[in-house]
N, C-alpha and C positions, 0 to 999 in steps of 0.2 A: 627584434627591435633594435637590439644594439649589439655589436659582436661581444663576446664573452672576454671577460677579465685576462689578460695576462697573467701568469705569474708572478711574482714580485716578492723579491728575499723581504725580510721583517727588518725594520733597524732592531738596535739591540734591544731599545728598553722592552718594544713589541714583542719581540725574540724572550722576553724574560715572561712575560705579562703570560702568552702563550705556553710557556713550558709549565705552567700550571693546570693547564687545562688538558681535556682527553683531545688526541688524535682528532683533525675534521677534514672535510672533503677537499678536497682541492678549489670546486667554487666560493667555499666559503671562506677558504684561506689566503684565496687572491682578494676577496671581498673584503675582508677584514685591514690586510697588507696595504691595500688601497685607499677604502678610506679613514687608516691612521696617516699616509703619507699626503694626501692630496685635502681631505676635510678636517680644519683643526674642530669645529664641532663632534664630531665623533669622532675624534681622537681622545677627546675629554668622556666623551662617553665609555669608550671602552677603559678608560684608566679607573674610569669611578664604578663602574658596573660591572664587576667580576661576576656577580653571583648570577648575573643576567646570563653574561658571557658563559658563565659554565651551562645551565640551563639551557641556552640554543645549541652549543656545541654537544652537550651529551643527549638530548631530547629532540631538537629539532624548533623550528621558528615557532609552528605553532603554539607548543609547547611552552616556548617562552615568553610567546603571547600571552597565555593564559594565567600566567604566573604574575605579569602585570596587571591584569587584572584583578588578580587575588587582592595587589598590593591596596590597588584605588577600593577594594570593598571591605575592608578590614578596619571594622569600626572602631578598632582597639584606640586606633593611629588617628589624631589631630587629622582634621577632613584636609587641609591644605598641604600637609607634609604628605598625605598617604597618595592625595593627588597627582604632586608633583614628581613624588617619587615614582609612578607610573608612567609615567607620563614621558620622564627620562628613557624609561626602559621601552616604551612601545615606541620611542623614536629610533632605539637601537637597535630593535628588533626588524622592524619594519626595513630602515635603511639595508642593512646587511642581508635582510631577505629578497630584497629589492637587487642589491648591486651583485649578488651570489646568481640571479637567475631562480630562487625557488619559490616567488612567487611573480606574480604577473601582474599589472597595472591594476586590475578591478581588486585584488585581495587585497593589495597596499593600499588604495584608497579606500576598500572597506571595514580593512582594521583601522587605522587613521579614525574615520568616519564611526564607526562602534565604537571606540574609546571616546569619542568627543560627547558622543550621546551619552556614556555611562560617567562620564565627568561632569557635564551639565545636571546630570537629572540626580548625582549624588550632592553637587554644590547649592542644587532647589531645596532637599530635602534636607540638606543640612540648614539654611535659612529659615525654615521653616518647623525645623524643630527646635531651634534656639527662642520660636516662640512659643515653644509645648504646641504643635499645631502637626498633625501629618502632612505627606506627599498630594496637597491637593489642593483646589483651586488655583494655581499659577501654573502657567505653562512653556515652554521655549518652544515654538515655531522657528524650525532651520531652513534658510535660504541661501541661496548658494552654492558651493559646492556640497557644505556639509547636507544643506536640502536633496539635494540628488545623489546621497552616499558619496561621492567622489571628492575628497577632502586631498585637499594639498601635504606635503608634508611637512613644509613651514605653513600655515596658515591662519591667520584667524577665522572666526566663527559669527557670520551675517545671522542674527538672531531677530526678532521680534517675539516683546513677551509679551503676553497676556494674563488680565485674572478673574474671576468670578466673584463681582463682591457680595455676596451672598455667602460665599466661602473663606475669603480670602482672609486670615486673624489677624484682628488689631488691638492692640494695646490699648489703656485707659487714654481718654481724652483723642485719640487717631483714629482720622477717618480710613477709608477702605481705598483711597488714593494715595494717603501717605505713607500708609501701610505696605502698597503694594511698591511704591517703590525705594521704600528702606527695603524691603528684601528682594528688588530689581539689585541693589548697590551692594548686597551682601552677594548676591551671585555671582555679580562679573569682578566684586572685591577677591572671592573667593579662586578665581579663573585667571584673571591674567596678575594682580599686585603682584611685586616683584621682592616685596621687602623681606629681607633672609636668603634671595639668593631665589633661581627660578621661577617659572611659572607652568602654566596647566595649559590654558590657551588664551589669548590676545580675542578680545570679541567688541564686536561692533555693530552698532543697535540703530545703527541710521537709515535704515531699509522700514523702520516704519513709520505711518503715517505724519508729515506732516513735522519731520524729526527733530528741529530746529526747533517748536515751542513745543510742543507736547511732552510729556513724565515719560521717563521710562519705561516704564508698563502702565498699558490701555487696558479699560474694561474691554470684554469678550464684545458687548452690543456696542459698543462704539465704534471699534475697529468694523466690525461687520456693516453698520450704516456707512461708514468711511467708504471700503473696499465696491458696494453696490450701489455708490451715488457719487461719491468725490475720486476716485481715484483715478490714476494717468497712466499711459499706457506701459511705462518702463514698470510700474506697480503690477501690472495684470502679467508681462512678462516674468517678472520675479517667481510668481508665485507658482509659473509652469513645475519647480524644483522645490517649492514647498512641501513641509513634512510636522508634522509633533513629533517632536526627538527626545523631551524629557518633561519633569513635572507632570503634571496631570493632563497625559497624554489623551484620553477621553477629550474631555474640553476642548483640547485641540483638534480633533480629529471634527468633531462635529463642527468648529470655527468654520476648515477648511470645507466640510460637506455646504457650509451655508455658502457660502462665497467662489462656490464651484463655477456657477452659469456666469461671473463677473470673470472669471479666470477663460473657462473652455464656454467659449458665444456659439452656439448651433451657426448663427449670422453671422459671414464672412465679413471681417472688421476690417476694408480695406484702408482703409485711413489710421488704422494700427499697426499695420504693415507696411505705412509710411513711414511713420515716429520712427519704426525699430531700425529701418532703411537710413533715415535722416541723421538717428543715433551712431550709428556706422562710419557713419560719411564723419560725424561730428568728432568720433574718437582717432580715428585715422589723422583726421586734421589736427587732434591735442597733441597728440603722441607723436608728433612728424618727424620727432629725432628719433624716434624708436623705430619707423617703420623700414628701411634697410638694413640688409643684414651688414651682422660685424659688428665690431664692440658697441655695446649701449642696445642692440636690437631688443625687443622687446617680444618675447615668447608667449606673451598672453593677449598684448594687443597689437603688436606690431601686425602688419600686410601679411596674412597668410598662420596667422599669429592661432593662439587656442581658442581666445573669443571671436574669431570669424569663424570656428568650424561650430561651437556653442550659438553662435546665432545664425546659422545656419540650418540646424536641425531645432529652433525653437521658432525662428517664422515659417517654417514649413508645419511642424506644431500647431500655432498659432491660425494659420489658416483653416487646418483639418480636423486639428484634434475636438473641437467643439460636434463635430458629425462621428467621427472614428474614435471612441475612446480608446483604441487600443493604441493609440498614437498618441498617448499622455505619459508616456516614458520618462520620469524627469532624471537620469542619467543620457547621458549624450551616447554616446556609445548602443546603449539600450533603441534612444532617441532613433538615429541613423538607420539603425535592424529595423527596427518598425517601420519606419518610413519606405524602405527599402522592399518592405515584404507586404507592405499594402500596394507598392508601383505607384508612390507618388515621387522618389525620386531616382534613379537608374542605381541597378544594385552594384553594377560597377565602380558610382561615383559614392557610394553610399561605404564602400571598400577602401577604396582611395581615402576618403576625407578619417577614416576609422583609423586606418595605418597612421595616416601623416597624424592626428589627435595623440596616438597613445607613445609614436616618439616626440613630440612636444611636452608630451605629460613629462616623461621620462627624465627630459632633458632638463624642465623646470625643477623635477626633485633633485635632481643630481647639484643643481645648481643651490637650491635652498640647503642641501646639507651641510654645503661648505662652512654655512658659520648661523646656521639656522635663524637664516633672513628670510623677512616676508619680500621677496623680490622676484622681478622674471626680467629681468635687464642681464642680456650680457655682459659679462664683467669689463671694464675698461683696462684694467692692468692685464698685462700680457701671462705672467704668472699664473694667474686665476683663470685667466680662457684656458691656459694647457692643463693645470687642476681639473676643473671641470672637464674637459676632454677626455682628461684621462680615466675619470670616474664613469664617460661615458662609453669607454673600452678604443678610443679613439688615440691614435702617437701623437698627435699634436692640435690644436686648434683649426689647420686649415683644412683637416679630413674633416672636423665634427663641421666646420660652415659648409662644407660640400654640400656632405648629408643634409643638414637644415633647409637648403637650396633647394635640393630634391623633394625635400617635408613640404617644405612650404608653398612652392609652387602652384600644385595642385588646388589647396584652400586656398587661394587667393583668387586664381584663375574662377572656382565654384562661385565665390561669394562677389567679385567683378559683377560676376552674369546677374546675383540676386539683388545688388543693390543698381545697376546702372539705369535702372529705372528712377532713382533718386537725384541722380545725376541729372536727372532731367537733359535740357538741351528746349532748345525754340521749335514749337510745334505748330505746321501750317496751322492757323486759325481763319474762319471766313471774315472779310470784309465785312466793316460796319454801316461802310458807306450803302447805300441802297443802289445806286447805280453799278458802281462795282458786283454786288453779290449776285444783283439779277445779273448780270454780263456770264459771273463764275455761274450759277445754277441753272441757267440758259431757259429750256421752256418751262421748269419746275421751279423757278423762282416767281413766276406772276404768284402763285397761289403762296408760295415758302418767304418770299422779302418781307411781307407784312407782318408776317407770323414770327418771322424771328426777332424784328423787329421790336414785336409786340415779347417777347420772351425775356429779350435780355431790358427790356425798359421795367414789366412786370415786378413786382414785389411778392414774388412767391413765396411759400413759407419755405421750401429747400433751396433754394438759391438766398438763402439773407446773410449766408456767412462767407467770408471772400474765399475759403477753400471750397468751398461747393462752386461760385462762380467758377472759378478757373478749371474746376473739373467740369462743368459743363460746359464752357466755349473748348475747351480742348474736344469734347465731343461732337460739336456741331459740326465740323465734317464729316464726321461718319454718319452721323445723324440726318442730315440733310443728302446725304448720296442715297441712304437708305430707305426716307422718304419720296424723294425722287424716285425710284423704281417702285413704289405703289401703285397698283392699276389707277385709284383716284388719289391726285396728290393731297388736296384738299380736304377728302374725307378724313385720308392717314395723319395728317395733320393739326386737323383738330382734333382727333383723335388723341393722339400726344398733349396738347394742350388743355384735354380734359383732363388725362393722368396726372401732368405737371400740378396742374389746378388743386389734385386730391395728396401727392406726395404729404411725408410729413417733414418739419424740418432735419436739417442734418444732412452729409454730404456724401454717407456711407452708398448710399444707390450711384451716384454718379460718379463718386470713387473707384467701385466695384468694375463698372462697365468702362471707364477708363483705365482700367489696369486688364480689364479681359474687352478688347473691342472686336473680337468674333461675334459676341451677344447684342450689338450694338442692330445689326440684320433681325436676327432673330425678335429684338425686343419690337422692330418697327415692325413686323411680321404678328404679331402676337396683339400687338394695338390697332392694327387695319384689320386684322380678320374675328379675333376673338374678346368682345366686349367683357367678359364673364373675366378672362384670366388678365385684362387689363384693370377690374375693378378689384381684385381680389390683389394685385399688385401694388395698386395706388395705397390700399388698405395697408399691406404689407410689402414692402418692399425687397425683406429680406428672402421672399420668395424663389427671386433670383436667384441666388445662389445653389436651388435645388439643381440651377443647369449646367454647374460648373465640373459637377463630379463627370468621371469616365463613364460612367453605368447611367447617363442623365438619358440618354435613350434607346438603352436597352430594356427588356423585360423586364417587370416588377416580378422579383420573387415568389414560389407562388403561398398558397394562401397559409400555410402553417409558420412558412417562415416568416413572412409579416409577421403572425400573430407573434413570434416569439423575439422579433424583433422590438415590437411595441415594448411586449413585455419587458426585455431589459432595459429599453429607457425609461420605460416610470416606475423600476424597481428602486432607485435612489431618491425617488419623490419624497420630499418631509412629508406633505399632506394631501389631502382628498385635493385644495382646489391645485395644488400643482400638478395632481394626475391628468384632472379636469386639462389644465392647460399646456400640458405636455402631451396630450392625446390630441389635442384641438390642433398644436401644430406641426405634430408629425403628419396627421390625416389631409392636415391643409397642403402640406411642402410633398406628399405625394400626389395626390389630386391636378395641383399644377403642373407637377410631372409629365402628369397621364395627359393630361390638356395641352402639354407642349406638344409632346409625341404624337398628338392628332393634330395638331395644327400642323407641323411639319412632315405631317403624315409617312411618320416613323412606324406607327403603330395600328394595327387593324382594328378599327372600332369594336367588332365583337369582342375583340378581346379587351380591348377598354371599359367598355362594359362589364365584362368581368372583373378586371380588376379591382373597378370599383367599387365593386360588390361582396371581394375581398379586402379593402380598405376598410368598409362598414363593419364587417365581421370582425376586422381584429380590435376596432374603437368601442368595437359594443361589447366583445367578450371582455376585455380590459375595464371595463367601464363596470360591468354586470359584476365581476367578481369582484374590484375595491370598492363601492355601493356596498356590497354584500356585505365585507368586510367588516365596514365600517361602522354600519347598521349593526353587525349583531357585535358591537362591543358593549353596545345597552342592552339591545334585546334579545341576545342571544341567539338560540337558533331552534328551527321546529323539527320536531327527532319525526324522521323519514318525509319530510318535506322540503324541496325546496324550487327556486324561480324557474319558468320556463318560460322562453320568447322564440315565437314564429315571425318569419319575416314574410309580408305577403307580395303579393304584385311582381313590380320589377325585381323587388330588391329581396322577393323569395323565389324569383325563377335568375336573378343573378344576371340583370342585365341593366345595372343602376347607369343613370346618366350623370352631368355635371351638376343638372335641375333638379333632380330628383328627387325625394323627400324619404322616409322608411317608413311603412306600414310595418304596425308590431299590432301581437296582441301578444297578451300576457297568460299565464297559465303558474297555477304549481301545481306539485305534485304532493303525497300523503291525503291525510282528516284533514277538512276544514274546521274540526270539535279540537286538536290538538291545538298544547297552548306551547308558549315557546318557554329556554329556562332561562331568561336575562336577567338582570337587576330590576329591569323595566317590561314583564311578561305582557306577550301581546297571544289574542287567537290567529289559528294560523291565517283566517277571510282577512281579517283588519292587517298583520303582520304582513304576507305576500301583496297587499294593497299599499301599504306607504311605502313597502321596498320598489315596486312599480315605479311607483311615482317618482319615488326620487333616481332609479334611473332613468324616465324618461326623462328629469330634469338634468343630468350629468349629461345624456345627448344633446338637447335642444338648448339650455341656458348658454347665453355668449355668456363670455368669462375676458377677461383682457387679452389674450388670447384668439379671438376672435368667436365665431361659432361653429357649430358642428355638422347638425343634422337638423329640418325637421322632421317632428316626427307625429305621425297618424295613428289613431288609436282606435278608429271609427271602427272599424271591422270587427272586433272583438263582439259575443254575443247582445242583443241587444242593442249595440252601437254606442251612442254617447251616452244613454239612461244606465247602461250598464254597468258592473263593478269596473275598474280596472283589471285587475286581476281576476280567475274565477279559474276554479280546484279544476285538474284533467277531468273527473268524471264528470263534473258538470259540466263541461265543453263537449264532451262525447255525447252524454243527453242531450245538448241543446243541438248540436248539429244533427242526430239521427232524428230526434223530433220535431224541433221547431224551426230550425234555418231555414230558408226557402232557397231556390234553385240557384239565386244570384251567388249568395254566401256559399255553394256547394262549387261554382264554378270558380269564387276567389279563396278556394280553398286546394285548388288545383294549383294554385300556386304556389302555397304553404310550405314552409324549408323551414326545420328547428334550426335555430341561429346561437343558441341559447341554451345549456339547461339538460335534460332527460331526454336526449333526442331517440332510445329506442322507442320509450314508453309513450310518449308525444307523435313518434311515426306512424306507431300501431294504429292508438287513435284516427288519424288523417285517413289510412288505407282503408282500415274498417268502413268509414265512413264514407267514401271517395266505391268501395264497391259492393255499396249498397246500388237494389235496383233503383232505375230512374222513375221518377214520377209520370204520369199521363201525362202531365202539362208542361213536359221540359220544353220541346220545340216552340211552343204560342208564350212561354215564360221570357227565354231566351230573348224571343223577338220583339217581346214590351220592353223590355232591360234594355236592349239597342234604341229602341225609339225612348224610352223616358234620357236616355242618354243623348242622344243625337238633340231634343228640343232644350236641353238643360246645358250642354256643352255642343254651339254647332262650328264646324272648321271656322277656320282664321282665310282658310284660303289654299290655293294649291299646294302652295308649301306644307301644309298640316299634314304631314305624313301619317299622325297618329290617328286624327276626327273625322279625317274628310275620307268620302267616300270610296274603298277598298285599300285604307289603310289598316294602320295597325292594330286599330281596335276591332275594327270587323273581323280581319283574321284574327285575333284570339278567341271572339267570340266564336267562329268557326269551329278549331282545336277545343274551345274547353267542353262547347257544345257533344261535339263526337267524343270528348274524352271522357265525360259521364256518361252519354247514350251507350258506348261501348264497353266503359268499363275497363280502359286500352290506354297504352303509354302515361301512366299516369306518373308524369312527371312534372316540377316546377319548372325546367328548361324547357322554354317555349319552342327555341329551337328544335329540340330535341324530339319534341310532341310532334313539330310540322314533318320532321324527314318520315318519321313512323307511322304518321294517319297522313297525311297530304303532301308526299316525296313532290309531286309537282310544283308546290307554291316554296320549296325550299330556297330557290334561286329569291323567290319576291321577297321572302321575312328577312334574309341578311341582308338586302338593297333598302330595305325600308328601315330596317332598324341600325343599319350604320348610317343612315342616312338620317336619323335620328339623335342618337350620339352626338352626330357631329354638329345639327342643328341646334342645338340644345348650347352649344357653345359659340358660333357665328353667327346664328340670330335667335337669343333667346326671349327676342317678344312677340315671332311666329309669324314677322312677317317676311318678305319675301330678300331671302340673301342676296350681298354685295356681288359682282360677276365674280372677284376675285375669291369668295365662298362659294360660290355654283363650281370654278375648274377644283377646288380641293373636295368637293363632294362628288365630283366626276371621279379626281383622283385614289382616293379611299375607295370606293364602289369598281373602281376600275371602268369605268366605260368615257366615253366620248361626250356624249350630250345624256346629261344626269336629267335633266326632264322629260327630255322623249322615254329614258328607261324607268321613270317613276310613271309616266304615266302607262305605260304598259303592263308594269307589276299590280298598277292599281285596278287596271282591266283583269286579270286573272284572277285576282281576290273578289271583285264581285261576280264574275261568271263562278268562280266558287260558292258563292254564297247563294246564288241563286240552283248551283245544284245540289248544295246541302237544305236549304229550308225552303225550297222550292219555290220561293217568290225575287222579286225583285230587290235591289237594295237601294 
């Protein structure tokens, strides 16, 4: 980082000071030489702190490290003197391990950083016990550098404290407000007061809420209503570097867990990543003497400076980190690597911005040691720039501004790029005039003049605030080019005007799409062809953002890693209904994925369909087991029993659509005679019945979140008169005994989703190869006809009802699959290549044709032309009806030579 110390004779008194001590390395002895000549702060140090000085010299830094620590825990000693006494010594330690080369930027900022925490949290409890009162209920939350360990070595200490007044001791007549901040003033009385000579650390408590009238320390729920409803966006940036650093670190720690989702937004907060943009521009422009290099530059904020590589690696944060936790690094350095190793920003530039950071850090200690100022201003006296130079292993001033030159170049050039978006500039906007616009929009303004007309006059609820307007007319050319190329303008049009109609307010969706206008296509793609993902949009807007990521239309992982994805984001859930609504909009923001990826026919329906169907499985197993959970914290649990769920139909042969619903039925396992051992003992019939239920309620109940599934429970024995739940043996009895032919072929479908899936399989097979009845074939084909008169096609589109669709062929397969006894599988697919390798070409045409209908007309009537080319396209052929209708010809000459009549 810097070339290594010269040599440098000792003056004499040094030379005396020194001959006391043992023999040391020659880094350490250039380090020392150095700075008693060029830091008169550590030159006062080494005079006053022999015992330190002998300690590093015959033991080493660490070592001496340690030793001041001793001093600050040594309750023998007055808490202010033992402090401060430390506090000397870890500045002398620290420097000369710094300026020696033996330790490296992360160690020095993280002894720094350790000491300010074991100084803080000994100054709490020393407050605290001056009122006969323990280590508890008051807290320091660090922001800042000390927040993200990387503490300066002049610095003070960005604090906000908190307390629990419930805990927090008050004197006779003082309430739990005055209390808390008589010993808010005894801790920072304790840290920075000056009087007798030194201090501990300089802190400063204006980073919370509101700082100007509020007490110095805030109740725990205040702060937390504060941060999740009033706070601003420089607040939610703060807290990227937030920590509990001392006092009743618990409390803290759980502050921070509540106020997570306010800090790290799953929702791309584009209009937050203005503020931070606009903040940049705003500090550049305070600091405008600072910003060239040479005396007065300003190392922290100047152009190219520490806090443009700091906000550098905190808006790219800020973007991501709400989806990637592992991209909530609150060290910078840390920061960068992550960023760097997820490929959100080039690992080269992520290298670059690391180097130039840690000689800036460097350069700002080197500079604070000289007379232990909180500063990052190069020095204006000539004197002090060669000082400083020379503590940075530099001959004079104008090699150490070279180097800076070369530092800071780089960060300035990265952060240019990131904020000149901020910088705005005049951006073509369309004509208001209506003559003009039709002239510009040429044949697609007869249908688009009116309409925009009618937009920007309109009083939407997202367009009320003047940053959403401006965000939307900066869209409207993209927007209007993009409607323009819809096969119907007018359709795609009102289309959008229905969305706009349902948005909510706020500017964050048209923020978004104006800061990414690749999406702007896609979005008008997405509103002409697929109703289902424009209302699921309108609902939510934050949706969007599922298409920002790199992996937005690749494969969805397949189904274990979902599942264990879920599971680590609703493993920090406080409670049931935040699983509830963390599960509601994971499952949503993939769903829309999978729905893009067909719409732009990235993705092959069959496999969408599955996916699907691994989406449900990871929402239900996550669901099944916090339910469970939760349930037996009263009623315990049933010893050798417990829930089992089959998925039937689509969504047990794992070919769920966008429309889809889940057919379950429920099962446990063990006695129905066993009781359970809770507080609250249930039988095990009543017990596996309310746990039912209230899973199928954690699937189906919308929650703020939106909703989930529904869910069908018909199928279960009996059907609706039935238990919900009903023990495995009694599901085996009633299917060998009393099911009839229907319930044997929707049990062909049957997949454990849930639960005891060998003992649950067994079941299924058992019964699946039992012989068939005399009346399967004349069964079967009343089960078609009470079907056919109760649900008849919509129309030719009905690939499912109408006549040698999808239903027929299943009936086909399930037919032969209990008469034979053969491929008995819940993959329909799978059954078709095995009993009827023929009709294999017809079930993928029909059922991706399915899929996709389910999503570009899901009210079964007949699709847009611009839905017939994307269902040609997915299917692969030319004219998608001539091929449906031939597939529907081979399914019933099928059917008429499995059941030998007509269909």
């Amino acid at each position: 980082m810097f070339p290594t110390l010269p040599p440098l004779a000792p003056p004499p008194e040094l030379a005396r000071l020194l001959g006391a001590l043992p023999p040391m390395s020659d880094p350490l002895a250039a380090a020392v030489a150095h700075a008693w000549v060029h830091a008169p702060f550590l030159r006062g140090l080494i005079r006053s702190r022999q015992a330190a000085m002998q300690c590093l010299v015959a033991d080493g830094a660490d070592a001496a490290l340690a030793r001041a620590t001793a001093i600050a825990r040594d309750e023998a000693q007055p808490v202010v003197e033992r402090l401060r006494a430390a506090k000397a010594e870890v500045s002398l330690v620290t420097a000369l391990a710094d300026l020696s080369g033996e330790w490296g930027l992360e160690r020095v900022t993280g002894a720094l950083s350790d000491f300010a925490d074991l100084a803080l949290d000994t100054a709490i409890a020393a407050a605290l016990a001056e009122r006969d009162a323990p280590n508890a209920g008051f807290v320091a939350l660090a922001l800042g550098k000390l927040g993200s360990h990387e503490l300066n070595y002049s610095s003070d200490v960005d604090l906000i404290l908190l307390y629990d007044p419930a805990v927090i001791p008050c004197r006779p007549r003082e309430d739990h407000a005055d209390a808390a901040v008589r010993i808010a003033r005894r801790v920072v009385a304790i840290m920075q007061d000056r009087a007798g000579g030194g201090y501990v650390f300089r802190v400063d408590l204006r980073l919370r809420p509101a700082s100007e009238i509020t007490p110095l320390a805030l109740p725990v729920a205040a702060a937390e209503h504060y941060y999740q409803s009033e706070a601003l966006t420089w607040e939610r940036t703060a807290f990227i570097r937030a920590r509990a650093c001392a006092g009743d670190v618990a409390l803290g720690r759980s502050f921070l867990s509540a106020i997570a989702p306010f800090v790290w937004r799953r929702s791309l907060d584009y209009t937050a990543i203005r503020d931070i943009q606009a903040v940049s521009l705003r500090i550049r422009d305070h600091f405008d003497a600072g910003q060239a290099l040479g005396p007065g530059f300003d190392l922290k904020r100047g152009r190219g400076g520490i806090r443009e590589v700091e906000f550098f690696a905190q808006l790219h944060q800020l973007v991501w980190g709400g989806r990637e936790p592992s991209l909530r690094a609150p060290a910078t350095l840390d920061a960068l690597t992550a960023l760097a190793g997820s490929g959100r920003i080039p690992v080269a530039e992520a290298t670059e911005l690391a180097e130039s950071y840690r000689t800036l850090r460097g350069v700002e200690h080197r500079l604070q040691m000289l007379n232990d100022e909180q500063t990052h201003s190069i020095p204006p006296l000539a004197p002090d720039r060669t000082a400083l130079a020379k503590l940075c292993g530099y001959s004079d001033w104008r090699s150490l501004e070279k180097q800076l030159r070369t530092t800071t170049a780089p960060v300035a050039a990265a952060f240019d790029r990131l904020i000149a978006e901020a910088r705005g500039g005049t951006q073509a906007q369309l004509p208001v005039d209506p003559k003009a616009l039709q002239k510009q929009l040429g044949k697609a303004g007869v249908a688009l003049v009116p309409m925009i007309a009618r937009w920007r006059a309109a009083t939407y609820r997202a367009l009320r605030s003047e940053p959403a307007r401006a965000s939307f007319e900066a869209l409207l050319p993209s927007l209007a080019a993009s409607l323009s190329a819809a096969p119907d303008v007018a359709h795609a049009a009102a289309r959008f005007e229905s969305f706009l109609a349902q948005l909510p307010a706020g500017v964050q969706f048209f923020a978004l799409l104006e800061a990414n206008p690749r999406l702007v296509p896609l979005l008008g793609r997405l509103l002409g062809l697929a109703p289902v993902l424009a209302d699921a949009l309108a609902r939510q807007p934050a949706l969007f953002d599922v298409l920002l990521g790199d992996d937005a239309f690749l494969p969805l992982p397949d189904a274990a890693a979902l599942h264990a994805e879920l599971v680590s984001l609703t493993g920090g859930a406080r409670d049931m209904q935040e699983v509830l609504d963390r599960v509601r909009r994971w499952t949503g923001e993939r769903r829309f994925q999978l729905g893009a990826q067909l719409i732009e026919a990235q993705a092959d329906p069959l496999q969408v369909a599955r996916d699907l169907s691994n989406l449900a499985d990871a929402a239900l197993g996550v669901l099944v087991e916090a339910t469970t959970r939760e349930f037996e914290l009263l009623h315990g649990r049933v010893a050798g029993g417990a829930l089992i769920v089959l998925g039937f139909g689509r969504y047990g042969g794992q070919a769920l659509t966008h429309a889809s619903d889940l057919d379950l039925v429920m099962l446990f396992s063990g006695s129905h005679e066993t009781v359970s051992d809770g507080t609250k003992p249930l039988a095990a019939t009543v017990y596996f019945n309310r746990l039912a239920a209230r899973v199928t309620a954690a699937l189906s109940v919308p929650t703020a979140a939106g909703a989930l599934y529904e869910v069908d429970t018909r199928l279960r024995p009996f059907g609706a008169k039935g238990l919900l739940a009903v023990s495995l043996d009694s599901f085996a009895r009633y299917q060998s005994d009393e099911a009839e032919a229907w319930e044997h072929m929707a049990l062909t479908r049957a997949r454990v989703v849930a639960g005891d899936a060998a003992a649950a399989q067994a079941v299924i097979d058992a019964v699946l190869h039992q012989p068939p009845g005399p009346k399967l074939c004349a069964d079967v084909l009343a089960m078609r006809a009470d079907i056919a008169a109760a649900k008849p096609p919509k129309g030719k589109w009905d690939v499912k009802l109408s006549p040698g669709g999808l239903v027929d062929l299943e009936f086909i397969i399930h037919f032969l699959q209990l008469r034979d006894r053969a491929a008995l599988t819940p993959d329909l697919g799978t059954a078709v290549r095995e009993l009827r390798p023929d009709l294999t070409a017809d079930h993928d045409l029909l059922t991706r044709t399915l899929v996709t209908l389910r999503l570009v007309a899901p009210d079964g009537g007949a699709p847009a032309t611009a839905a017939q080319a994307l269902l040609g396209a997915v299917n692969h052929v030319d004219d998608i009806e001539a091929a449906l209708g031939l597939a529907k010809t081979r399914v019933i000459a099928a059917w008429s030579e499995v059941f030998g009549t007509r269909r």
